[in-house]
N, C-alpha and C positions, 0 to 999 in steps of 0.2 A: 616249537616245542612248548606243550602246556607247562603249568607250573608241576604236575602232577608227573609228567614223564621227568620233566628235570631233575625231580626230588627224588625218582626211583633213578634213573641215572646215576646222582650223584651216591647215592646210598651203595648201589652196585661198585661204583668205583672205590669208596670207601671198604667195603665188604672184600671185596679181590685184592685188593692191592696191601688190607693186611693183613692177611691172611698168606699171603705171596712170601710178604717182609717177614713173618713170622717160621715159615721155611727154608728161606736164605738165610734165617737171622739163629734160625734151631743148629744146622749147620757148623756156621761160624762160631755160634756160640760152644759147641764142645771144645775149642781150644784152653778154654779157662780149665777145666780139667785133664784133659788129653795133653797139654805141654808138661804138665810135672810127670807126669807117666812117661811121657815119653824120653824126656830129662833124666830120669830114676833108672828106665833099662839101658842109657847108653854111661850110666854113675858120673852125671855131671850135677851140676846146683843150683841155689836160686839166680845166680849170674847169665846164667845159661834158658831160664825159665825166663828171665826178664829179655833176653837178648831175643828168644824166639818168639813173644809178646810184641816184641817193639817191632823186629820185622815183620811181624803179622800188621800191624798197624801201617807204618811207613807203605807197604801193600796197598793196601787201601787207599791209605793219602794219593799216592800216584793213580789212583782210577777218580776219583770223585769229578774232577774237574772236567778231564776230555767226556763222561759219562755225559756231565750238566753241559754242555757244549753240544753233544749230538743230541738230545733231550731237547735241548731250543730252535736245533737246526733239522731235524727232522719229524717229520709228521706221525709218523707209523710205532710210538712209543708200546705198544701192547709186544710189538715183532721185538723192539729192543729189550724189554722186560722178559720173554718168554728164552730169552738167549742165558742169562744169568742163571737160572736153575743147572742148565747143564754144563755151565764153566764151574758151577760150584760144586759139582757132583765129580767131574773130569779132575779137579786139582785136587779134592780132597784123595778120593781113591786111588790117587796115583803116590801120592805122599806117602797110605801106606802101603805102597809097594819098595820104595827105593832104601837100602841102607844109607848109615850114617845122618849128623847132624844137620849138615848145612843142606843138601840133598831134598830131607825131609822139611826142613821150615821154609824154603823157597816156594815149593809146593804148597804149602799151607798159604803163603801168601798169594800165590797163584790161585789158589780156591778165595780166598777172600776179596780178591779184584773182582772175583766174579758176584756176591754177595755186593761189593760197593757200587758196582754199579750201577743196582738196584736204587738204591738210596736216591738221588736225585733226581733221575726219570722219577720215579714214581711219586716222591714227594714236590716235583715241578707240576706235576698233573692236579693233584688236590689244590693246590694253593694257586693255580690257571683257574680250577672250574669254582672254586670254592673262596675266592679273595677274603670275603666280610667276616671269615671265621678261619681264618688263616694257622693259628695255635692249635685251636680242637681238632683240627682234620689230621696238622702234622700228631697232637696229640696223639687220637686215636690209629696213627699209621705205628707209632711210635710204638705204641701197648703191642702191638701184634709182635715188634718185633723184638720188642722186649721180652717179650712171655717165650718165644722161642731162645731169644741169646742167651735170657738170663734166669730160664726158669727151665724148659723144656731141654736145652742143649747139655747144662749141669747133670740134670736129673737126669736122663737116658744117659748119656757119658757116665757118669758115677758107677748106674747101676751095670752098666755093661764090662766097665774096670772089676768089677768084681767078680765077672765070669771069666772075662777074656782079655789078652793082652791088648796094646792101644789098637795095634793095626787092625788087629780083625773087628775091635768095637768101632774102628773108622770106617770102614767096608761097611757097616751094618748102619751106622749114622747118617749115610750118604743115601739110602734109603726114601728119606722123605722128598731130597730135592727133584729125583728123578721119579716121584713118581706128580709129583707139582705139576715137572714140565713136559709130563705129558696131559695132566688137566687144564693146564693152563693155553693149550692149544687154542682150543674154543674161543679161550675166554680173552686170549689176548683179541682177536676178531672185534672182538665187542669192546675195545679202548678207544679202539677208531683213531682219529684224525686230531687231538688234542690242542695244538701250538697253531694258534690262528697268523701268527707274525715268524720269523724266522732273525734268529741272533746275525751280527753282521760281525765283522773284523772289529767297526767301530764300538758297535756295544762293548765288544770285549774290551777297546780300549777302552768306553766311560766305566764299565765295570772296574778294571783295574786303578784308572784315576780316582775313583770315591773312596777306592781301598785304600787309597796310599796316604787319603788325607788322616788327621790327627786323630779325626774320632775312627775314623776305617783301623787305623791300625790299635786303638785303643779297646775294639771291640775283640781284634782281632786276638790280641793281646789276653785278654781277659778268658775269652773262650781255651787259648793253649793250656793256663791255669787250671781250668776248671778243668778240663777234660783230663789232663796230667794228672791231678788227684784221682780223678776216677780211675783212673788205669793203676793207679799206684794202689789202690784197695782191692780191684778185682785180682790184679797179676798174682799178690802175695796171699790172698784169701786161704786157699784150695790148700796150698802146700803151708803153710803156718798151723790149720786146723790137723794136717794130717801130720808133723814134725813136733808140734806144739804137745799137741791135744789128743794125740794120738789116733784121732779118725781114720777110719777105710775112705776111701774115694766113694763109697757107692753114700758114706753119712754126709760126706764133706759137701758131694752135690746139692743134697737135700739142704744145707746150712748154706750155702752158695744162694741156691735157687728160694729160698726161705726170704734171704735178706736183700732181697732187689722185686720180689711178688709185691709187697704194699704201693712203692715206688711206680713200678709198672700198671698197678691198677690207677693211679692217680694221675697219671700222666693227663690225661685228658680234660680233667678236673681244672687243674693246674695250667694247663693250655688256656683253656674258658674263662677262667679268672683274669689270667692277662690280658686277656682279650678284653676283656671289661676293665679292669681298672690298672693296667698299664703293667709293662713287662720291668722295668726297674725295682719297684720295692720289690716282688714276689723274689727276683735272682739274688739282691742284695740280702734278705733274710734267711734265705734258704741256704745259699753258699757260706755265709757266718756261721750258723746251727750246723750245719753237717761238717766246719773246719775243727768246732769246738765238742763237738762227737767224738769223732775223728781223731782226736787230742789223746782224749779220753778212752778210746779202746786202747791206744799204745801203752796206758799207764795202768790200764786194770790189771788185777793180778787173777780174779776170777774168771772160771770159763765162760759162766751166764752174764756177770756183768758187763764182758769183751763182748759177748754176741749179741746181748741187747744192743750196747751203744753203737756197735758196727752196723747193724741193722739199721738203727734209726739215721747214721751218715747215710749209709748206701741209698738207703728210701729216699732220703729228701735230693742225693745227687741224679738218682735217675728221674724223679718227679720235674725237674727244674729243666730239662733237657730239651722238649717242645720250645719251653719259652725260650730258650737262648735262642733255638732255629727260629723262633716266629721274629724275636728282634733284628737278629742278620736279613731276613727280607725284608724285614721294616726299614731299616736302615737304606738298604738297595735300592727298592723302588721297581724294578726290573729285570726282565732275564730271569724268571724266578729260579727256572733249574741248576742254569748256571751259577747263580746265587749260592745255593743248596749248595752243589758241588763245593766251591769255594769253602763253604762253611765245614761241611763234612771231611774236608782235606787236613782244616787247620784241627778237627775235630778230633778225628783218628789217627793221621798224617802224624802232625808234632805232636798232638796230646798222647800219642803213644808210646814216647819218649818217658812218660811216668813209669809205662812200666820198666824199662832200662835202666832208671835211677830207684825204684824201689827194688828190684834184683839187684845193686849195687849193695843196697844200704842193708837188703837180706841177709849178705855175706859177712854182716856184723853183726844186726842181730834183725830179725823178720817184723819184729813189733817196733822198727824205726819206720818198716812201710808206709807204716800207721802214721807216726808222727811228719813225715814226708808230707801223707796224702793230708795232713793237717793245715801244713803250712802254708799248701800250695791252692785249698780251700777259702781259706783268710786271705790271701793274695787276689784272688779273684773276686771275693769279695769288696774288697781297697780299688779293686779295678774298675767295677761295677759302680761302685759308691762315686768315680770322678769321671764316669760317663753319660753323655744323653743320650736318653733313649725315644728322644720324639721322632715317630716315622717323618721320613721324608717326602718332600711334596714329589709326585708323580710325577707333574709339570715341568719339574726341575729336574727329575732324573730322563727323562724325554727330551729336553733341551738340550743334553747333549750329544743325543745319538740320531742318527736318520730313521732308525724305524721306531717303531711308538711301540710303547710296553707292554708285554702280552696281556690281554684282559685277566 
C-alpha cells in the first residue's frame, strides 16, 4: 500500500468510525434529559435520577471489557461494530415500551451495552492503524461522539419533551441508530481485517499484572475521580436548570448541549498537544481549573454567573478525556482494545457512581452536585499530580506475554 492509499484509508476510518460514535453516542446520550422526565411521570426525585444514571453506567462498565477482548481476538471488527447500532435501537425502544421504574432503567442499560461496545472496537482500531498520533485519532473519535452525547442527544431530547411524552420522544430518538445500521452495512465491508496478532489468555494475564502494580492502580485511581465529577455535573445539570431556574427541557437541552460544544470541539486539539509535550501537565491543569469552576457554580447565586462557570468546568472536563485515554495505552503498551476496554469500564463503570452520590446529595440540596463534582476534580488532580506518566517500553510490555504487541 502506497503512502497515498494508507492516508486515504486511515482518513476513511477516521471519517466512519466517528461518525458511527456519534450515532451511538446521539442515542445514549438522550438519557441526560430523558431520566428526569422520566423520574417526574412516575413522581420520584433526584435520588431516583441519580440511581437510573448510575445503572445506565455500571451498564456500560460490564460491556467495555468482554467488547476490548473480542476487538483483540477477532479479525472482522466492522461485522462487530455494525451489530451495536441495532442493540442500541432494540434496548432503547423497548424501554419505552414497558411500565414501571426498574423495568424501564434495565432497558436503558441494555441499550447502552450496545453503544459501549462500540467504544473500544472502534477506538482499538485507530490507535492499531494510527500509533504515532495515538491522542488525536482517540481525540477526533471522541468529538463525534461527543457532539452526539452531549450536543445532538440533549438538543433533540429537549426539543422533543416539549411535544411529546418521554416514550414516544424515545421511539422517535431511536431513529438515527437504525438508520446507521443500515448504512453502515457497506461500510462495515470496508474495516476489513484490523488486528494483525490475536490477545492470548496470557496477555490478559500481563494486562491485568501491570494493572495491579502501584502506578496501574494509581492511574486507575485517578480516572474513577475524574470521571465521578463528570458524572456528578451531567446527572444534576438538566433537572437543577429545570427545578432551579425554572427551564422547559426543550431550554435546559440547549444549556446542556451549550456547555460541553467548546469541550467537544477541542477534544482534538487537546489530544495533539499531549502528544507533543506530554499528557501530565495538560490533565493536572485542567482537572484543577474545572475542580475550582466547579466550586464556584455551587456558590454562585446568579443564573449567568452558575452557567458561565459551569460551562467553563464541563468544557475543560470533556476536553481533557482523549488525554486520559491516550495515557492508559501509554501506560499499557499492548492489546490496545483491550486496553480501551479496561479504561472505559473504570470510566463509565465506577465513574458512574458520581451520579449516585450527586442524586444523593440532590435530595439536600442540587447545588452540592456542584460542590461534589468539585471535590472529586481536586482529587484527581492530587492523583495526577503523584503519578508517572512516561509510556512504557514496548519491549517490556512484550516481555511478558507470548504474542507481540499489535502494531
Amino acid at each position: 500500500m502506497t503512502d497515498r492509499q494508507e492516508k486515504k484509508q486511515q482518513n476513511f476510518l477516521l471519517a466512519t468510525l466517528a461518525m458511527g460514535h456519534l450515532t451511538n453516542d446521539w442515542v445514549g446520550g438522550t438519557i441526560w434529559l430523558i431520566a428526569p422526565a422520566v423520574v417526574a411521570s412516575m413522581g420520584l426525585g433526584p435520588a431516583e435520577v441519580g440511581l437510573l444514571l448510575a445503572v445506565n453506567g455500571i451498564g456500560a462498565g460490564l460491556t467495555y471489557i468482554p467488547a476490548g477482548i473480542a476487538a483483540d481476538r477477532l479479525s472482522h471488527q466492522g461485522g462487530l461494530l455494525l451489530v451495536t447500532f441495532w442493540w442500541v435501537a432494540i434496548g432503547y425502544f423497548c424501554a419505552s415500551l414497558v411500565p414501571g421504574f426498574w423495568p424501564v432503567t434495565l432497558l436503558f442499560a441494555f441499550g447502552i451495552m450496545g453503544d459501549a461496545f462500540w467504544h473500544p472496537v472502534a477506538t482499538g482500531v485507530l490507535v492499531k492503524k494510527m500509533p504515532a498520533r495515538k491522542a488525536q485519532v482517540l481525540g477526533i473519535h471522541a468529538m463525534g461522539g461527543s457532539i452526539g452525547a452531549e450536543v445532538l442527544g440533549p438538543l433533540t431530547a429537549g426539543f422533543l419533551l416539549g411535544f411529546f411524552d418521554w416514550r414516544t420522544s424515545m421511539q422517535i430518538l431511536v431513529i438515527p441508530a437504525v438508520v446507521m445500521g443500515i448504512v453502515f452495512i457497506p461500510l462495515s465491508k470496508r474495516i476489513g481485517e484490523i488486528s494483525q496478532s490475536r490477545i492470548s489468555r496470557m496477555d490478559i494475564m500481563s494486562l491485568i499484572r501491570r494493572w495491579s502494580r502501584p502506578r496501574g492502580l494509581g492511574l486507575i485511581a485517578m480516572m474513577i475521580s475524574y470521571n465521578m465529577a463528570f458524572f456528578a455535573i451531567l446527572s444534576m445539570t438538566p433537572l437543577y436548570l429545570q427545578t432551579r431556574h425554572g427551564l422547559t427541557p426543550s431550554e435546559s437541552g440547549v444549556v446542556f448541549a451549550a456547555m460541553l460544544l467548546v469541550g467537544t470541539l477541542v477534544q482534538p486539539f487537546t489530544g495533539h498537544l499531549s502528544d507533543r509535550a506530554g499528557r501530565k501537565a495538560i490533565t493536572l491543569v485542567i482537572l484543577l481549573l474545572a475542580g475550582l469552576l466547579s466550586a464556584g457554580a455551587a456558590l454562585a447565586s446568579g443564573f449567568i454567573l452558575f452557567i458561565a462557570l459551569l460551562v467553563l468546568s464541563a468544557t475543560l472536563l470533556t476536553a481533557v478525556r482523549p488525554v486520559i485515554l491516550a495515557a492508559a495505552v501509554d501506560f499499557s503498551g499492548q492489546s490496545q482494545a483491550t486496553t480501551l476496554g479496561i479504561v472505559f469500564a473504570v470510566l463509565d463503570g465506577v465513574g458512574a457512581l458520581g451520579a449516585l452520590l450527586a442524586g444523593f446529595a440532590g435530595e439536600i440540596d442540587l447545588s452540592w452536585a456542584y460542590m461534589l463534582a468539585a471535590g472529586l476534580a481536586i482529587l484527581a488532580a492530587v492523583q495526577t499530580a503523584l503519578l508517572s506518566f512516561v509510556p512504557v517500553d514496548p519491549n517490556e510490555a512484550a516481555a511478558v506475554s507470548h504474542t507481540p504487541p499489535a502494531a
